[in-house]
MARVEX-379062 format. One record per residue (C-alpha): residue in one letter; chain; x, y, z. Coordinates in steps of 0.001 Angstrom, whole numbers, plus 500000, padded with zeros to 6 digits. Layout:
! MARVEX-379062
+----+----+--------+--------+--------+
| aa | ch |      u |      v |      w |
+----+----+--------+--------+--------+
|  a |  A |      X |      Y |      Z |
...
+----+----+--------+--------+--------+
! end
This chain:
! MARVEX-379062
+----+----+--------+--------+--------+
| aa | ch |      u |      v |      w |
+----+----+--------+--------+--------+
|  x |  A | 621978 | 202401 | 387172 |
|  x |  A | 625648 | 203688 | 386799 |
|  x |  A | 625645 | 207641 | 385042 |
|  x |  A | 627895 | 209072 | 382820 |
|  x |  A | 627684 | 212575 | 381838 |
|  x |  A | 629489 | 213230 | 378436 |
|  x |  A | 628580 | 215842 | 375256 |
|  x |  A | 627586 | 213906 | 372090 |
|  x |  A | 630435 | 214446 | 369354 |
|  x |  A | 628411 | 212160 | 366616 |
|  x |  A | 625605 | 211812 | 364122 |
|  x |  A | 622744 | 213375 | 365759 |
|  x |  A | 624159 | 213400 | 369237 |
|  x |  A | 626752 | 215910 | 368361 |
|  x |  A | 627151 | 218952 | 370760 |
|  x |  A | 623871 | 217528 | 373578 |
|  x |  A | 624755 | 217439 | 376391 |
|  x |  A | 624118 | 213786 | 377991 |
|  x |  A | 623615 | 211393 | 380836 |
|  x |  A | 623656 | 207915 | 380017 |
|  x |  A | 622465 | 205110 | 382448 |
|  x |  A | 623447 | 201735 | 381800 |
|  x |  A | 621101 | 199124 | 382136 |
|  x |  A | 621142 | 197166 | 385175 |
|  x |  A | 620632 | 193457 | 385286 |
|  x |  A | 616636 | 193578 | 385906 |
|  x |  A | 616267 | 196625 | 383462 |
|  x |  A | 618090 | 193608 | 380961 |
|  x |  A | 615668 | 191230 | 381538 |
|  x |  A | 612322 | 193051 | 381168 |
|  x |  A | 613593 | 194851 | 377915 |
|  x |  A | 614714 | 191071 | 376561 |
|  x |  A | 610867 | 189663 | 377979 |
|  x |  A | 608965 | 192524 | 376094 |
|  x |  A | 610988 | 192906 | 372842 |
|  x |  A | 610052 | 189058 | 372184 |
|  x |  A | 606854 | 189619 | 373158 |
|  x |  A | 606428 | 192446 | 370662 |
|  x |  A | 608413 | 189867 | 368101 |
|  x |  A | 606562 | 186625 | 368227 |
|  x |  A | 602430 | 187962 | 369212 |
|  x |  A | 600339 | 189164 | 367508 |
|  x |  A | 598331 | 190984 | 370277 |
|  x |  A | 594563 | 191911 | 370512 |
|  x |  A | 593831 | 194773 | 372862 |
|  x |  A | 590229 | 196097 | 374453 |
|  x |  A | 589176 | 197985 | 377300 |
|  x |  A | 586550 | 196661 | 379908 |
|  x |  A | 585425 | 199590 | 382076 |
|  x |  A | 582950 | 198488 | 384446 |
|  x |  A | 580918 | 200915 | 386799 |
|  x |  A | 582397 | 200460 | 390007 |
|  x |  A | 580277 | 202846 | 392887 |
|  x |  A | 578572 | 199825 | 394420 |
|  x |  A | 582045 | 197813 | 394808 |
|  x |  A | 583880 | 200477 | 396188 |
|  x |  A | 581475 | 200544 | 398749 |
|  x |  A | 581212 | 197094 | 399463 |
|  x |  A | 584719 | 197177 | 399512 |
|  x |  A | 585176 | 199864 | 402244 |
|  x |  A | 582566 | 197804 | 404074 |
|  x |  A | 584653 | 194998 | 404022 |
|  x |  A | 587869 | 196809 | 404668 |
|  x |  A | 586008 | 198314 | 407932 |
|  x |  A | 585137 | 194946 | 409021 |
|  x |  A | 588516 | 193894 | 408445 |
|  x |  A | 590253 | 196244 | 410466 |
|  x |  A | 592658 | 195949 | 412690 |
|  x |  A | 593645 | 192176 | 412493 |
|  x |  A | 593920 | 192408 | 408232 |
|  x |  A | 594445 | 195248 | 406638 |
|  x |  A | 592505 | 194466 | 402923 |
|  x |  A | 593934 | 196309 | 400063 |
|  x |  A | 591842 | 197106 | 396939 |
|  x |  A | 594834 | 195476 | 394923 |
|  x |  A | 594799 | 192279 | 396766 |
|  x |  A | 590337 | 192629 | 396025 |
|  x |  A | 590854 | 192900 | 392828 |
|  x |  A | 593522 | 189787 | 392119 |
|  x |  A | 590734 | 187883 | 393516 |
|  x |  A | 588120 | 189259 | 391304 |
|  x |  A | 590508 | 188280 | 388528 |
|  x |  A | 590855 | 184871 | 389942 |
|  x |  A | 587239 | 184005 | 390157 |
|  x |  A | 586796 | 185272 | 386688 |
|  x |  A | 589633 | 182883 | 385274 |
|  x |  A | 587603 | 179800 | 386887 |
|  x |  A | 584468 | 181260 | 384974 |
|  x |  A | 587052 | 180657 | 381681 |
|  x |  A | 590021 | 178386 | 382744 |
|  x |  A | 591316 | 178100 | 379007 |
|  x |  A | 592701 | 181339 | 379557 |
|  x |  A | 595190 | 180242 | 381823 |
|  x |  A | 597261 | 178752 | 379356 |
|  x |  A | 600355 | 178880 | 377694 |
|  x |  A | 600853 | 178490 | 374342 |
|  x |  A | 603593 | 177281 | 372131 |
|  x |  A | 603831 | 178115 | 368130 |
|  x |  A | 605742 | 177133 | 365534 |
|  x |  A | 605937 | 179816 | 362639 |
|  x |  A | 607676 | 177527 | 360108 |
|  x |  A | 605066 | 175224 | 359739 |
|  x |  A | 602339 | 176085 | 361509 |
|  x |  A | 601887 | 173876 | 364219 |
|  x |  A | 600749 | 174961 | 367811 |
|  x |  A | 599587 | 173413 | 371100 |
|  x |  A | 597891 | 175230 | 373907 |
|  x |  A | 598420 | 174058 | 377567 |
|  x |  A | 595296 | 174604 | 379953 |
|  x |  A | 597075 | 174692 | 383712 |
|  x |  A | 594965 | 173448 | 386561 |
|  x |  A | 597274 | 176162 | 388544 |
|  x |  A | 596333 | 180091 | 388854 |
|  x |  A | 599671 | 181326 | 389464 |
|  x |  A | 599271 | 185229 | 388813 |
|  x |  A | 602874 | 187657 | 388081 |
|  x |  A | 602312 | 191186 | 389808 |
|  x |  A | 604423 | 193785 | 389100 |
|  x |  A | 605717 | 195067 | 392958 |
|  x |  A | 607313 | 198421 | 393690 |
|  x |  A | 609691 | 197688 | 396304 |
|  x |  A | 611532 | 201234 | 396329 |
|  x |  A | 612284 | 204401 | 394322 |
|  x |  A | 614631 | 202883 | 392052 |
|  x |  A | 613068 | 199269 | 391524 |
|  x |  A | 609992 | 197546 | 390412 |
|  x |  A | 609999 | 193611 | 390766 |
|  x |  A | 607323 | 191131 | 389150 |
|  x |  A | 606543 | 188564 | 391921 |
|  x |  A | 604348 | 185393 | 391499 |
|  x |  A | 601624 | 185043 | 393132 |
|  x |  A | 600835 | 180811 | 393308 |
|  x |  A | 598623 | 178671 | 393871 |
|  x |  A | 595498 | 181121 | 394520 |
|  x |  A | 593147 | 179090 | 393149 |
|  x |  A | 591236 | 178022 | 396458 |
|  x |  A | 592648 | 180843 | 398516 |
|  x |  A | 590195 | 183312 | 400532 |
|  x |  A | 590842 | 187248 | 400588 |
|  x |  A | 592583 | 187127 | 403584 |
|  x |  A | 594994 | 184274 | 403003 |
|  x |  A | 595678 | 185963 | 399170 |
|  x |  A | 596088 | 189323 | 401167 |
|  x |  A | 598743 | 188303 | 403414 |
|  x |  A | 600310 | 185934 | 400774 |
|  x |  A | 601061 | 188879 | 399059 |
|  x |  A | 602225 | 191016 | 401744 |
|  x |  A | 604315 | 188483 | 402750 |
|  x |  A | 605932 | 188458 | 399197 |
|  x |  A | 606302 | 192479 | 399974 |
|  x |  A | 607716 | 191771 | 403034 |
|  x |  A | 610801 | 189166 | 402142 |
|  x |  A | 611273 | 191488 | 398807 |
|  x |  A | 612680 | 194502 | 401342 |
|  x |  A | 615358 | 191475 | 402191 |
|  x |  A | 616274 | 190646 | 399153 |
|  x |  A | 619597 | 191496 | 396950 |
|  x |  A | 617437 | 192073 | 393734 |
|  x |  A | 620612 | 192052 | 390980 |
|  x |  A | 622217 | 188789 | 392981 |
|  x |  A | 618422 | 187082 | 392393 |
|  x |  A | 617885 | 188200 | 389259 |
|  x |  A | 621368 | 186830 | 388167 |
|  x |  A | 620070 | 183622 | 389608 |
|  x |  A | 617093 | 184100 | 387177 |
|  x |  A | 619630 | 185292 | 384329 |
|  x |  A | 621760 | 181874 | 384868 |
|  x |  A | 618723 | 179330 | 384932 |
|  x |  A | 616651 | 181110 | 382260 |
|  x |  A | 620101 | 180611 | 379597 |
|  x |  A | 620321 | 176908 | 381355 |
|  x |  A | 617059 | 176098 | 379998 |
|  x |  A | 617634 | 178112 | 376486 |
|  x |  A | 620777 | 175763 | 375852 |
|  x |  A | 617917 | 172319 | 376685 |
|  x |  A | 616261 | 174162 | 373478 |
|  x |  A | 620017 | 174400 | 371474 |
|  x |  A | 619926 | 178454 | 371568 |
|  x |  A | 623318 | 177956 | 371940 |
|  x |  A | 624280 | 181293 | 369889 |
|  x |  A | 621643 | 183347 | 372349 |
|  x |  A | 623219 | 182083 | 375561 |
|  x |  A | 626895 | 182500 | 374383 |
|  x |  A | 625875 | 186196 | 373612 |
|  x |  A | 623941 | 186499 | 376460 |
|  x |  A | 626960 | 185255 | 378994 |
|  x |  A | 629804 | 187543 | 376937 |
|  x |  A | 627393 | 190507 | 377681 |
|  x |  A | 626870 | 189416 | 381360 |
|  x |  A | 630875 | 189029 | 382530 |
|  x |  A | 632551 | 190896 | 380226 |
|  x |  A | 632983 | 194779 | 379164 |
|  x |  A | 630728 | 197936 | 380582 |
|  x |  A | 627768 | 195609 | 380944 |
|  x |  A | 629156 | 193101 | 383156 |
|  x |  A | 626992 | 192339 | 385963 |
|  x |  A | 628404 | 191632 | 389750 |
|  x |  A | 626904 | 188430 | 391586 |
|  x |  A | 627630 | 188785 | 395283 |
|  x |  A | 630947 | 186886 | 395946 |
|  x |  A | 633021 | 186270 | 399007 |
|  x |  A | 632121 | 187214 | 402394 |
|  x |  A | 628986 | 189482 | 401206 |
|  x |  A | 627615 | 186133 | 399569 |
|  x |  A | 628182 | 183859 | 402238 |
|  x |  A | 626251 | 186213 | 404362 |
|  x |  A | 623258 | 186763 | 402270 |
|  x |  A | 622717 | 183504 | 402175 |
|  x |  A | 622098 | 183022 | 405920 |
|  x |  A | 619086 | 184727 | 404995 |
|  x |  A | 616214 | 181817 | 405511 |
|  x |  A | 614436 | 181120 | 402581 |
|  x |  A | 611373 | 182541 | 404202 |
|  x |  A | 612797 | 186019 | 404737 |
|  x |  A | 613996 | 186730 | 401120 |
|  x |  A | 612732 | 185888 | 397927 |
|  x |  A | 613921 | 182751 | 395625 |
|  x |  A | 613875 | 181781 | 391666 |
|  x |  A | 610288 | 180590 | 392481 |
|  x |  A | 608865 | 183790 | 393980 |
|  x |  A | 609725 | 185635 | 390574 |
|  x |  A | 609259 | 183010 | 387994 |
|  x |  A | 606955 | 183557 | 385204 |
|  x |  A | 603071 | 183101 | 386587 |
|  x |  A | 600392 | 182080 | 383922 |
|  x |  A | 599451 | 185605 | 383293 |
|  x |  A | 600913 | 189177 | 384177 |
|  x |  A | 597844 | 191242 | 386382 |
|  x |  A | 599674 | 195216 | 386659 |
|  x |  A | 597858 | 197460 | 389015 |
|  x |  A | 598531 | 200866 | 387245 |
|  x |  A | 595757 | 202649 | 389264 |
|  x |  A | 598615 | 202004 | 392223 |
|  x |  A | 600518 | 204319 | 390979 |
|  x |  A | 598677 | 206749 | 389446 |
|  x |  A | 595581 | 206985 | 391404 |
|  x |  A | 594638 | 210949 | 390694 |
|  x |  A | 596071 | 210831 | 387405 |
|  x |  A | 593548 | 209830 | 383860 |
|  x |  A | 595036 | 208312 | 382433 |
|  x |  A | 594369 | 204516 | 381160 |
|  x |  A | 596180 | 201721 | 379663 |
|  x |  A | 595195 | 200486 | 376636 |
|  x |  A | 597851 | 198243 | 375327 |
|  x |  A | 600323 | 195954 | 376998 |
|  x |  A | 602783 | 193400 | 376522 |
|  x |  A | 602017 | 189495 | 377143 |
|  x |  A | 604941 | 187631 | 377808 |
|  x |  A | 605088 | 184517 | 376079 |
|  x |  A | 604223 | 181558 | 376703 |
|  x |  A | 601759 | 183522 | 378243 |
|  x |  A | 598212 | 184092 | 376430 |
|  x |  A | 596581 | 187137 | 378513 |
|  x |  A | 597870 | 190563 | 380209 |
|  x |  A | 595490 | 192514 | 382512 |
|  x |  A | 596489 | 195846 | 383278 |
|  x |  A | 593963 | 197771 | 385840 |
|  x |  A | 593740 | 201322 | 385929 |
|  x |  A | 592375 | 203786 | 388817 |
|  x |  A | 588808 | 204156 | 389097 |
|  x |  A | 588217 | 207467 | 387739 |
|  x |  A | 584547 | 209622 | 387886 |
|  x |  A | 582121 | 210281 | 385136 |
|  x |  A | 578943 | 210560 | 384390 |
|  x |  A | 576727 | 207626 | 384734 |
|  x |  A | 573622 | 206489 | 383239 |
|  x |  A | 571580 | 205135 | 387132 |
|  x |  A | 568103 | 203476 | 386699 |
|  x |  A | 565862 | 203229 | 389101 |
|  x |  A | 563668 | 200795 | 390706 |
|  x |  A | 560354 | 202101 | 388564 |
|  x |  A | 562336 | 202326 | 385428 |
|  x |  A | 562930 | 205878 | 385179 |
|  x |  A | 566725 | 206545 | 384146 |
|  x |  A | 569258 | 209241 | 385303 |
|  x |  A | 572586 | 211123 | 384804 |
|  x |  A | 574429 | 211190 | 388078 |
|  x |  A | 578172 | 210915 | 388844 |
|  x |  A | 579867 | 207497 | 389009 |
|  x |  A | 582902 | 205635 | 389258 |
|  x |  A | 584619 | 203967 | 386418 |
|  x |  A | 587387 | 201983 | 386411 |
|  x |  A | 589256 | 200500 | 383100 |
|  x |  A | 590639 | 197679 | 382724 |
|  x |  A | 593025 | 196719 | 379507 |
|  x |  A | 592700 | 193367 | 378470 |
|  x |  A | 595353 | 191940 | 375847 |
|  x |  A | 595149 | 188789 | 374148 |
|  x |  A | 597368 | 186367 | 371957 |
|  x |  A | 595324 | 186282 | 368662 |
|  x |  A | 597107 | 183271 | 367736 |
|  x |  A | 595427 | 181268 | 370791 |
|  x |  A | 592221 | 183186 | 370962 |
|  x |  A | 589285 | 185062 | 369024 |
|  x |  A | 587454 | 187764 | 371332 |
|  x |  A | 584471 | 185290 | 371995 |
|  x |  A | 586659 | 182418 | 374109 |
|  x |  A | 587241 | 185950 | 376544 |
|  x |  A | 583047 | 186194 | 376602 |
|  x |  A | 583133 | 183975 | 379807 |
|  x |  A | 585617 | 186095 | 381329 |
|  x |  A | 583749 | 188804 | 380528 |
|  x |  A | 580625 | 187883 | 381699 |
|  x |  A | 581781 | 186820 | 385307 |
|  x |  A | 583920 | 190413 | 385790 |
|  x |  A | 580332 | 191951 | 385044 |
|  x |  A | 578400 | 189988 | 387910 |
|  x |  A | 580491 | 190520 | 390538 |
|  x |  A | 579966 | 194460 | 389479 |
|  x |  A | 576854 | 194443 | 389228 |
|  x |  A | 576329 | 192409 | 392170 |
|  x |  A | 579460 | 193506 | 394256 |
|  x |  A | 578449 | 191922 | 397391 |
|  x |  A | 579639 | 188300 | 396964 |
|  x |  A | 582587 | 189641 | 397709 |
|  x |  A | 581644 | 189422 | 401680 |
|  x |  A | 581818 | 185661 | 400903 |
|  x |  A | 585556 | 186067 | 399727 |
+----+----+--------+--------+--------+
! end
């Protein structure tokens, strides 16, 4: 983001002493995806936290096993855990579209599990790639489908895509006559402080030598059928826990999963007798469009997240 240091001379600015960052083009785009999130849904929020000992383990077990030819991570474990709890309740990969003036609504059940992950690529800049198509993948295929994503996203001139994803995103506003949105939208974009700089020229022609396979397209960061953010990533000591986030419509769901953390544990044992030892929890925010869905249509969801805890190994047959 360009910086500008200034002191405040109005209202309640007057006499600080500031730096202002201007909003670059992918800053623009998440702050216009989550204000209409916050706008048009009416979002339900709960927190899952499944005991998680026994799948850690498993998990190392399988990482071990693993080792050196694929390198499993626990975020690529737990997509698939997601995954194989959507099939348990496929209406919730949906998207939904609602008419306020009168009413009306249709939900749209996709056969596809296409899954957005937000991706930090560097210091500065986070990236939401879509994962597609995992329906019928294995672990190891999803694994290196997604560090394959990681890898072309190191190649990739992330304001020159993202105008790409700017351009067709107001294309398909003016198909819906938001005619008034896109001619604000394009003033902002090319003219004044805010304008934004597509590669041009030389530098352009050059980019896009870049194979298609070494760089990511429109497709890699469209909008997936649900947003799955692995907070735990980046704050793995820290405890702290989500427990609200945005959907992004037409979406219906958000998952956000946070680190496992340790507490105390209630362990029975095989004769009956029950314990207090230490365990690992790990929470996992859950939002919901209440417009599409009460909390019983998540039950299924639910229910298949809590065998593969308490039954961790299946994932061996991953």
């Amino acid at each position: 983001m360009s910086k500008k240091r200034f002191i405040g001379t109005t209202s309640i600015r007057k006499g600080l002493h500031i730096t202002r960052e201007r909003f670059k083009i992918m800053r623009k785009i998440v702050a216009h995806m989550t204000a209409e999130s916050w706008e048009q849904i009416p979002h339900a929020s709960f927190l899952y936290e499944p005991d998680v000992t026994e799948f850690i383990n498993e998990y190392k077990v399988l990482k071990n096993r693993n080792l050196p030819d694929n390198n499993i991570t626990f975020n690529s474990i737990m997509l698939k855990v997601i995954i194989e709890s959507l099939k348990a309740a496929p209406h919730l990969n949906a998207y939904l579209k609602y008419n306020r003036k009168n009413s009306r609504g249709t939900i749209d059940v996709i056969d596809e599990i296409n899954i957005s992950m937000p991706c930090k690529v560097d210091e500065e800049n986070t990236i939401t790639i879509n994962v597609q198509n995992t329906n019928d993948k294995k672990l190891t295929e999803l694994n290196d489908q997604v560090a394959d994503l990681r890898r072309r996203a190191a190649n990739t001139h992330l304001d020159e895509l993202y105008y790409r994803v700017a351009f067709r995103q107001s294309m398909e506003d003016l198909r819906e006559f938001k005619l008034l949105m896109v001619i604000r939208r394009l003033f902002a974009g090319r003219v004044g402080k805010d304008k934004v700089h597509p590669l041009s020229g030389k530098e352009k022609a050059e980019y896009y030598k870049i194979p298609e396979s070494d760089r990511l397209t429109i497709n890699d960061v469209r909008q997936g059928i649900l947003v799955v953010s692995n907070i735990g990533s980046l704050v793995k000591t820290s405890r702290v826990s989500t427990a609200l986030l945005e959907i992004i419509p037409p979406q219906v769901v958000a998952i956000a999963i946070n680190a496992a953390q340790e507490k105390p544990g209630v362990v029975t044992a095989a004769n009956g007798e029950k314990s207090i030892e230490p365990r690992m929890f790990m929470p996992i925010c859950i939002a919901l469009d209440h417009r599409a869905f009460d909390f019983n249509d998540m039950v299924p969801f639910i229910e298949k997240l809590d065998e593969i805890f308490a039954d961790p190994r299946i994932i061996h047959n991953w």
